[in-house]
C-alpha positions in Angstrom: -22.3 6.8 11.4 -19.6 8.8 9.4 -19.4 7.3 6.0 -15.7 6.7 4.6 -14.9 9.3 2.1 -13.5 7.6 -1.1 -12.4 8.9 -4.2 -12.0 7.2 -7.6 -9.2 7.8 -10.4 -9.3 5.8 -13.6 -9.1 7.1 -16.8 -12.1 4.1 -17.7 -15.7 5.8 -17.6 -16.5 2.2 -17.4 -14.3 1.3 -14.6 -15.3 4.6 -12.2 -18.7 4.0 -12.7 -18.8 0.7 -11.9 -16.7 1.0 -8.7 -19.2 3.5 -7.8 -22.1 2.0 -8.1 -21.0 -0.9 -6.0 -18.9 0.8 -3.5 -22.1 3.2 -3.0 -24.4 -0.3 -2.0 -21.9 -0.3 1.2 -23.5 1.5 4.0 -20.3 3.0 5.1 -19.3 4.2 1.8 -19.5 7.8 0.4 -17.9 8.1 -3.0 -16.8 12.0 -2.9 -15.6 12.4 -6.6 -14.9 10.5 -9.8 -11.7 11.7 -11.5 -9.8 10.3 -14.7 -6.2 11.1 -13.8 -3.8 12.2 -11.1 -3.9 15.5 -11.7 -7.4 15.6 -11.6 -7.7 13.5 -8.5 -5.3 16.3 -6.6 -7.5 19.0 -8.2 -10.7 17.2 -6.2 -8.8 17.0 -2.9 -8.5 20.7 -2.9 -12.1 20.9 -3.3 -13.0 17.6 -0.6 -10.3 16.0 1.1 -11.1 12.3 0.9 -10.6 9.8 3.6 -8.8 7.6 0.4 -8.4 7.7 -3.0 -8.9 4.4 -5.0 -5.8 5.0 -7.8 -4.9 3.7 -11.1 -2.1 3.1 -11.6 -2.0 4.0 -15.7 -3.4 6.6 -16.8 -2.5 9.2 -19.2 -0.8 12.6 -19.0 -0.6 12.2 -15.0 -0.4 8.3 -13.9 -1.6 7.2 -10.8 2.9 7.7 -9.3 3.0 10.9 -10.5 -0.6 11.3 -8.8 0.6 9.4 -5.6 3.9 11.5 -5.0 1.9 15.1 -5.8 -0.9 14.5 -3.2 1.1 13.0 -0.9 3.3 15.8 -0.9 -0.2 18.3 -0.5 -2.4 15.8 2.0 -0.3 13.5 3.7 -2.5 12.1 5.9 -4.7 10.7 2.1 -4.7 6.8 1.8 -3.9 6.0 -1.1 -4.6 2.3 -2.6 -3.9 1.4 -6.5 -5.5 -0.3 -8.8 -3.2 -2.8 -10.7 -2.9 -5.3 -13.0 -0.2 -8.2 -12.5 2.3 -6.8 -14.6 2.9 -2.9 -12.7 5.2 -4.3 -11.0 7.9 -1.3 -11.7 5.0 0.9 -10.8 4.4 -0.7 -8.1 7.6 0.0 -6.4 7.5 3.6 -7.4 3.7 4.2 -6.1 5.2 2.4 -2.7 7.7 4.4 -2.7 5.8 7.6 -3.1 3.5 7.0 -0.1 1.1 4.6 -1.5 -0.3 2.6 1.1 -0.9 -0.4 -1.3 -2.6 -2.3 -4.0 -4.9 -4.8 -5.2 -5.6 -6.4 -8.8 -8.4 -4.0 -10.9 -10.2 -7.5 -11.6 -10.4 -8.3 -7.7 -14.3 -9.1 -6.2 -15.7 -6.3 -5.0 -16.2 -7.2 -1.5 -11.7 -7.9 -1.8 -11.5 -3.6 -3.1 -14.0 -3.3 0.3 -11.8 -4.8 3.0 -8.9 -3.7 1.0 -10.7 -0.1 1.9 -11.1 -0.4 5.8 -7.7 -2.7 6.1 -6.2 0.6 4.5 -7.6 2.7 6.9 -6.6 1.1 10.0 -3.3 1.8 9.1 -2.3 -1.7 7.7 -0.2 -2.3 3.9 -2.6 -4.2 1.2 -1.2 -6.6 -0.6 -2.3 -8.9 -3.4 -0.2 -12.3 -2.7 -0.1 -12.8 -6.8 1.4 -9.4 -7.3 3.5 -9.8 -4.1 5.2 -13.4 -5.8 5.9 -11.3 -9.0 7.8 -8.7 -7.6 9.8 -11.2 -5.4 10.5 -13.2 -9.1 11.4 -10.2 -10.5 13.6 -9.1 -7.6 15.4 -12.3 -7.4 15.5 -12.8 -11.4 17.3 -8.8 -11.7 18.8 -7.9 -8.5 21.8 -9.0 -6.6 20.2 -9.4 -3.4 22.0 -10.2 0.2 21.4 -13.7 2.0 18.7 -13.3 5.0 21.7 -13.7 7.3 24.2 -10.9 5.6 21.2 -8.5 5.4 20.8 -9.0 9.2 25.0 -8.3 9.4 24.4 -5.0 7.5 21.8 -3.5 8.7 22.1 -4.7 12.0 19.0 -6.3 12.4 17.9 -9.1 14.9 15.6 -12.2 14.5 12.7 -11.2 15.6 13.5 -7.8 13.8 13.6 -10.1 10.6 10.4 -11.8 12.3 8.5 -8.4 12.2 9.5 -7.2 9.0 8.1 -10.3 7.3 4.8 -9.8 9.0 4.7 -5.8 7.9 5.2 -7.3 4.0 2.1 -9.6 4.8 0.0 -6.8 5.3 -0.2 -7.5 9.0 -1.4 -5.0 11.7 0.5 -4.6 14.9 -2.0 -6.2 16.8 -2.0 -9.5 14.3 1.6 -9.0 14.1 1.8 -9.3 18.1 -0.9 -12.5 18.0 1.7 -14.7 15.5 4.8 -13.5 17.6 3.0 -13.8 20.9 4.1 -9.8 22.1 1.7 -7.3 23.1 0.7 -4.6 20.1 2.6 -2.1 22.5 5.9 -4.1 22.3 5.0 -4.2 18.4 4.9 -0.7 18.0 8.0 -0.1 19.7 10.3 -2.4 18.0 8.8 -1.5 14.5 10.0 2.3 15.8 13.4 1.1 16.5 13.1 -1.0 13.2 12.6 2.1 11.7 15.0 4.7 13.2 18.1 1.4 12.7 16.9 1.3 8.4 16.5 5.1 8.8 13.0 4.8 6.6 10.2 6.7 7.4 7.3 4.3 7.5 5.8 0.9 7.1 4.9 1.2 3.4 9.4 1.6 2.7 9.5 -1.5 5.3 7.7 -3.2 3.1 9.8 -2.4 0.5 13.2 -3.1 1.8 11.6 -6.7 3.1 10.9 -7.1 -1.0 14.3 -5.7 -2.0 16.3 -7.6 0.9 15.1 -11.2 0.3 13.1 -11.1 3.9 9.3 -10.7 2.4 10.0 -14.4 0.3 11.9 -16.7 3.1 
């Protein structure tokens, strides 16, 4: 069985070795390096490309954005997930943004950080639903977002584009996605490509944030 490659980042001794310890009592679960910044964390891919990278998202001189966007840039095909706490939510979008592939809450059980693992490797956007609800506060308390039915005008989107969008901001795979709408994964993948090339965005993680921005991820 090939293990899953993961890498930590947190600038806590306390916090890396615990994750380790745990995260090494899962069979499938090889912990490649322990690193206290972002810097550092692109340093050890050069040396062991991980599988993922497990991410602060605070940390000092090179947080875990600054970390995202420079090994993104160096080893695309890197999951990244962060570590958060409720309040990131600025960092959060920026993280996204970068090429994270999402986040969970540093106080989350340790069997939540698990799935959160494998979910990110199947190609899927992790999501903590308490973090998700801040960020759609904060989007609706600062920004002057569309209605659900002028953001469909302007980006000419359809309802069941709308419908698939929603699900990508859940966290959803294709083939989940296709199970709630009752379409085949293929027919999934297909219209999330059109979805894609109509919003001109390169992937699911900037889906999920234009659903966050664009009052579809809260209706």
């Amino acid at each position: 069985m090939r293990k899953i490659k993961v890498m930590l980042a947190d600038d806590e001794k306390l916090v890396r070795t615990g994750l380790k310890i745990i995260l090494e009592t899962y069979d499938d679960i090889e912990i490649t390096a322990t690193t206290s910044n972002g810097e550092e964390a692109l340093m050890a891919c050069r040396e062991n490309e991980p599988d993922i990278i497990l991410m602060d998202i605070r940390m000092p001189k090179c947080d875990g954005v600054l970390g995202t966007k420079l090994i993104k840039k160096e080893f695309p095909k890197v999951m990244i997930l962060m570590l958060t706490t409720f309040n990131d939510v600025e960092y959060i979008h920026n993280a996204l943004k970068y090429g994270a592939s999402g986040y969970i809450l540093k106080d989350s059980d340790y069997d939540l950080i698990y799935e959160g693992i494998k979910a990110c490797l199947k190609g899927n956007i992790v999501i903590h639903p308490e973090v998700v609800s801040k960020i759609i506060s904060e989007n609706i308390k600062y920004n002057n977002k569309n209605s659900l039915g002028e953001t469909k005008i302007k980006f000419n989107l359809s309802s069941k584009d709308i419908s698939i969008i929603k699900e990508i901001a859940r966290g959803l795979s294709n083939k989940e996605i296709g199970e709630n709408l009752f379409l085949t994964e293929g027919t999934i993948k297909n219209n999330i490509s059109c979805i894609l090339s109509k919003l001109d965005l390169r992937d699911r993680t900037q889906l999920t944030i234009f659903a966050f921005k664009n009052n579809i991820a809260d209706e």
